[in-house]
C-alpha positions in Angstrom: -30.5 -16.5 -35.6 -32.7 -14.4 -37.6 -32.9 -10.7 -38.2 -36.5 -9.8 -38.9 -37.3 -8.8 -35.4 -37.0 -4.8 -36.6 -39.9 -3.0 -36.5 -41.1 -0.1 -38.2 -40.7 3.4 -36.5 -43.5 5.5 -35.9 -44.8 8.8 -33.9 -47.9 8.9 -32.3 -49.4 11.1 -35.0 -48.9 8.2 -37.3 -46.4 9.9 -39.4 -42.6 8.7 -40.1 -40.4 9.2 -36.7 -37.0 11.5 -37.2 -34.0 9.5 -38.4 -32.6 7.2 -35.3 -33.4 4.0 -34.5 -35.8 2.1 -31.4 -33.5 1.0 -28.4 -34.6 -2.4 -27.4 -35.9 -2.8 -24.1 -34.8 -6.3 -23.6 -31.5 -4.9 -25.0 -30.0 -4.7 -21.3 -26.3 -4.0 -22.9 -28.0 -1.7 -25.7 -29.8 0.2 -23.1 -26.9 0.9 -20.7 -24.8 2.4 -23.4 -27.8 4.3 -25.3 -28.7 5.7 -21.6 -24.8 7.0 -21.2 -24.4 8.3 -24.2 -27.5 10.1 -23.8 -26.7 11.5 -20.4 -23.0 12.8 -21.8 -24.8 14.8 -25.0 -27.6 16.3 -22.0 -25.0 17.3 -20.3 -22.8 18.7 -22.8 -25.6 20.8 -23.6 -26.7 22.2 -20.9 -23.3 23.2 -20.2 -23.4 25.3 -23.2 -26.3 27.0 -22.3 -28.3 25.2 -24.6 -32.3 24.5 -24.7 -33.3 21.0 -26.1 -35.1 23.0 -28.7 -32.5 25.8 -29.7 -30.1 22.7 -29.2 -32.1 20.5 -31.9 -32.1 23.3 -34.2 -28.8 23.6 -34.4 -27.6 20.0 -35.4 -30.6 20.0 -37.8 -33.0 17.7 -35.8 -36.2 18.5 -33.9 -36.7 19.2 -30.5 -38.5 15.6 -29.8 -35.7 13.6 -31.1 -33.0 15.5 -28.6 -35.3 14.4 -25.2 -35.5 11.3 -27.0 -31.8 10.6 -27.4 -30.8 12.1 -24.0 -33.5 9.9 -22.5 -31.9 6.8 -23.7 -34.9 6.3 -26.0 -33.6 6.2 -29.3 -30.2 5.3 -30.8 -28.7 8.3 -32.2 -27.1 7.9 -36.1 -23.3 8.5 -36.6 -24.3 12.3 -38.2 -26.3 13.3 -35.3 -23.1 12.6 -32.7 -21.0 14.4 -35.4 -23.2 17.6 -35.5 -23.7 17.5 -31.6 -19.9 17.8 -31.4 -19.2 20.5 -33.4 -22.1 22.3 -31.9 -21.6 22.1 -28.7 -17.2 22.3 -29.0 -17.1 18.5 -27.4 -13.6 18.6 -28.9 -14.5 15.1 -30.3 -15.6 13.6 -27.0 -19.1 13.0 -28.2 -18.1 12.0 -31.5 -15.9 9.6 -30.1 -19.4 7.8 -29.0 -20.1 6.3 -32.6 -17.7 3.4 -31.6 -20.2 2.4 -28.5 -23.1 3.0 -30.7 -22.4 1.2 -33.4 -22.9 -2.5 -32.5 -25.8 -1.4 -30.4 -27.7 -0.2 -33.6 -27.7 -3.9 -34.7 -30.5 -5.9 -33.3 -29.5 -8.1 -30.4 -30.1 -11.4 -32.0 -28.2 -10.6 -34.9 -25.2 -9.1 -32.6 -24.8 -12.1 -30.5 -25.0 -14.4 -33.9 -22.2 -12.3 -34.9 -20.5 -12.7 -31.8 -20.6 -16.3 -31.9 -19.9 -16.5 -36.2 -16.4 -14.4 -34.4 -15.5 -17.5 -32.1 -16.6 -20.4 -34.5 -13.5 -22.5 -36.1 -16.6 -24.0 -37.7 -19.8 -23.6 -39.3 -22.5 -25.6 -40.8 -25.9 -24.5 -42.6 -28.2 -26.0 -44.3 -31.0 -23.5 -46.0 -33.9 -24.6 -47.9 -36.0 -21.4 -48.8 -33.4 -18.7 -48.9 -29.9 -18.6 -49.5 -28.3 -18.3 -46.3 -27.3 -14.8 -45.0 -23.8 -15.0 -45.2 -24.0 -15.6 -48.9 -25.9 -13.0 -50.1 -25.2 -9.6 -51.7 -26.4 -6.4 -50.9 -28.6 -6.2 -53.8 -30.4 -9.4 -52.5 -30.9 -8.4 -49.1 -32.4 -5.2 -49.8 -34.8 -7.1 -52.3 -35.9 -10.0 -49.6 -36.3 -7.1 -46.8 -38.6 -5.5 -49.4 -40.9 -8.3 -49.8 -41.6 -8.9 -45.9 -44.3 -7.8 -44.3 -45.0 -6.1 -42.0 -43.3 -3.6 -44.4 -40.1 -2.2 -42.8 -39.1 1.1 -42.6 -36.0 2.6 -44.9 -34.1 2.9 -41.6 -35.4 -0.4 -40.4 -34.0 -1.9 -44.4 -30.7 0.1 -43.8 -30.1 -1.6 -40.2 -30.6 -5.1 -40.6 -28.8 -4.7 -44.3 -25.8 -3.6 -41.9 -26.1 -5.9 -39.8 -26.2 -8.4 -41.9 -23.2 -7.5 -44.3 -21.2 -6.7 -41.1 -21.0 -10.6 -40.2 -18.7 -11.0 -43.6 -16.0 -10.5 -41.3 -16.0 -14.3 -40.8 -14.8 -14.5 -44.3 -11.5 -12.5 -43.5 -10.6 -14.1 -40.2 -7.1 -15.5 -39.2 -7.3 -18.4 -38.7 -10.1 -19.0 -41.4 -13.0 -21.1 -40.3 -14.2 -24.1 -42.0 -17.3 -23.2 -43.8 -19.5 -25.5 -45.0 -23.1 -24.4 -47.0 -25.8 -26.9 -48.3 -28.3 -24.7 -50.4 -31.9 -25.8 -51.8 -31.9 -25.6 -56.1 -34.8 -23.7 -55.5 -33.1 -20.8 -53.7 -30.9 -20.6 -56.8 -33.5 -20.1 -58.9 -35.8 -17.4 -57.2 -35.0 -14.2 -59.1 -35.0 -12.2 -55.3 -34.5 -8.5 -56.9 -35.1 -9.3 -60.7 -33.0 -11.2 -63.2 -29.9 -9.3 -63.4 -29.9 -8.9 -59.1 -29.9 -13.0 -59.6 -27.4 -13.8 -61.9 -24.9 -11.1 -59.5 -26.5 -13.3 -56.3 -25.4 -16.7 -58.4 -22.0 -14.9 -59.3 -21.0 -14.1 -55.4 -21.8 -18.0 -54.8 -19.6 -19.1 -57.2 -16.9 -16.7 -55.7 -17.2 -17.9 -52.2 -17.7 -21.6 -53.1 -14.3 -21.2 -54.9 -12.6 -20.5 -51.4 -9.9 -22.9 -50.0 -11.9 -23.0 -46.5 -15.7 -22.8 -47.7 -17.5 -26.0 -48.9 -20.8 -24.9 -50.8 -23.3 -27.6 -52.1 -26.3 -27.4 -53.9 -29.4 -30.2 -53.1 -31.1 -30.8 -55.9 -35.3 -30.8 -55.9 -35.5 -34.1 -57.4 -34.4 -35.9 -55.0 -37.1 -38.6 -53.8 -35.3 -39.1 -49.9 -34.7 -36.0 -48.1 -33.6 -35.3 -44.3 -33.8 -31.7 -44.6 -37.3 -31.5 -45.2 -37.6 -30.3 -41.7 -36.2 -26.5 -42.1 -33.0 -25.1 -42.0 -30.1 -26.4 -39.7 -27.2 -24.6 -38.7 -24.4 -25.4 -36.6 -21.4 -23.4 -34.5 -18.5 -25.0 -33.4 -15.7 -23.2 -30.9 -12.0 -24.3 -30.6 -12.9 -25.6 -27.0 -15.0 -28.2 -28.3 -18.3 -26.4 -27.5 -21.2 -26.0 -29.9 -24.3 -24.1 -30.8 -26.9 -25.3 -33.1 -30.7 -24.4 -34.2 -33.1 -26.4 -36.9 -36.4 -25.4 -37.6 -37.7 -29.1 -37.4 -36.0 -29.7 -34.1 -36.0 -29.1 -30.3 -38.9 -26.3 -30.9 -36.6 -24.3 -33.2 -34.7 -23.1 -30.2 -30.6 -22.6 -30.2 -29.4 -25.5 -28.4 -25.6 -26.7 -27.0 -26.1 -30.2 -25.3 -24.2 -32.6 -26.7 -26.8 -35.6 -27.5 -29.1 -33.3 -29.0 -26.6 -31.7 -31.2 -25.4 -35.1 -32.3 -29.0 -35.4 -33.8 -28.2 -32.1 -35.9 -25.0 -33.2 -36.8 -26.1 -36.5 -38.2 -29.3 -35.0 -40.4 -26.9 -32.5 -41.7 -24.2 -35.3 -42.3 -27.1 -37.5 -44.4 -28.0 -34.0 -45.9 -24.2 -33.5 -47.4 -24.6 -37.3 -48.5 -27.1 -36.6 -50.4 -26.6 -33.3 -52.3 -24.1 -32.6 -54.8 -20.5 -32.7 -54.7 -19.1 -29.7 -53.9 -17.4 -30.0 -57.6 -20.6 -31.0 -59.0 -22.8 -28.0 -57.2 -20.1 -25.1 -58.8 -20.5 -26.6 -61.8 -24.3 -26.9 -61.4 -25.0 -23.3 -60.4 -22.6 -22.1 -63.7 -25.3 -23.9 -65.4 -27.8 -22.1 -63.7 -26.7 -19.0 -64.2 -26.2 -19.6 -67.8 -30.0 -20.3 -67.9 -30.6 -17.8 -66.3 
């Protein structure tokens, strides 16, 4: 349930790689529709008559990046299937392919989180050193990508940034899913981005916690008992009764669905709700925050 698997593209002469991202490998559903798209864009070129080279030249990318692409070897960006088509007259057949390319640019973990976030009639998370994916802005994301290391590339930054602001969705859904968010102070008080990226990242929290179908609570540090001390804890639950769940301090850190050890989830973050603020008190406490801040 993380996204900082991306790593950062590189050739073998050590310099930056074209624009496109990494397919990968243990992607098998990724791979299968990187591999056909690949083989329909080789084919509509050599039906035109077309060298890899002459071919790469035309649509503004080089000749390593084609073999690449048509080799199922790198995920080819929305532009690149746009140029391809008018180049080679696909009549909008291969620009058609941005639709089955455009989950597949998403890194699988983050894709199947989504996929489940899509099915959930419930959620639960409890974050203690960042706030919590769903809650950020833009601006915040790109400033807590920036601070990891390894360092990620710019096209690395730009896909997990998508693929993280693509899982809003759950927001919007009919029905709406009961969301419920237990946030460490200290999260609210890490300027991630600068001052003024803060207060906008304290602004969006008050905006969601303001939702009829989204309880957001705040724990604050000086509290002497704490269950949470174990990591973060987030649950799924699906209108059949099934659920996923993941803590850092349990079960090896591993998503997990039986039902005894999900009880043991449910109950810390039960005793972590007990303990936090209100969800009153927490909107009030983070309008005091940001008018500190």
């Amino acid at each position: 349930m993380s996204v900082d698997e991306a790593g950062t593209q590189r050739v073998e002469d050590g310099g930056a790689d074209e624009p496109g991202w990494d397919v990968d490998p243990d992607d098998e559903s990724g791979v299968a529709v990187v591999a056909a798209v690949g083989r329909q864009i080789k084919a509509w070129r050599e039906s035109a008559g077309m060298r890899a080279g002459e071919f790469g030249a035309a649509i503004g990318y080089g000749e390593d990046l084609v073999y690449k692409v048509e080799g199922g070897r790198r995920i080819p960006r929305p532009e690149f299937l746009d140029r391809a088509d008018e180049v080679l007259r696909a009549g909008g057949k291969l620009a058609a392919m941005k639709r089955d390319v455009a989950e597949v640019r998403y890194p699988k973990k983050v894709r199947d989180l989504a996929k489940l976030e899509a099915k959930a009639v419930e959620l639960e998370a409890y974050h203690h050193h960042n706030i919590n994916g769903l809650l950020q802005t833009e601006e915040h994301m790109r400033a807590l990508f920036a601070s990891w290391l390894p360092a990620y590339s710019a096209d690395d930054t730009e896909r997990v940034v998508a693929a993280r602001m693509a899982r809003w969705s759950i927001f919007d859904r009919d029905p709406l899913p009961v969301l419920s968010f237990v946030q460490e102070e200290v999260t609210l008080r890490r300027p991630v981005g600068g001052t003024a990226a803060l207060r906008r990242q304290l602004e969006r929290l008050l905006e969601i916690g303001q939702l009829r179908n989204v309880s957001m609570q705040i724990m604050p540090t000086h509290r002497e008992e704490h269950p949470g001390t174990g990591g973060l804890i987030e649950v799924l639950r699906f209108p059949n009764g099934s659920a996923v769940g993941r803590s850092e301090g349990a079960f090896s850190g591993r998503p997990i669905s039986d039902p005894k050890q999900l009880r043991i989830l449910s109950m810390r973050y039960g005793m972590i709700r007990a303990q936090a603020l209100t969800p009153r008190e927490s909107l009030i406490f983070i309008e005091r925050v940001l008018g500190e801040t």
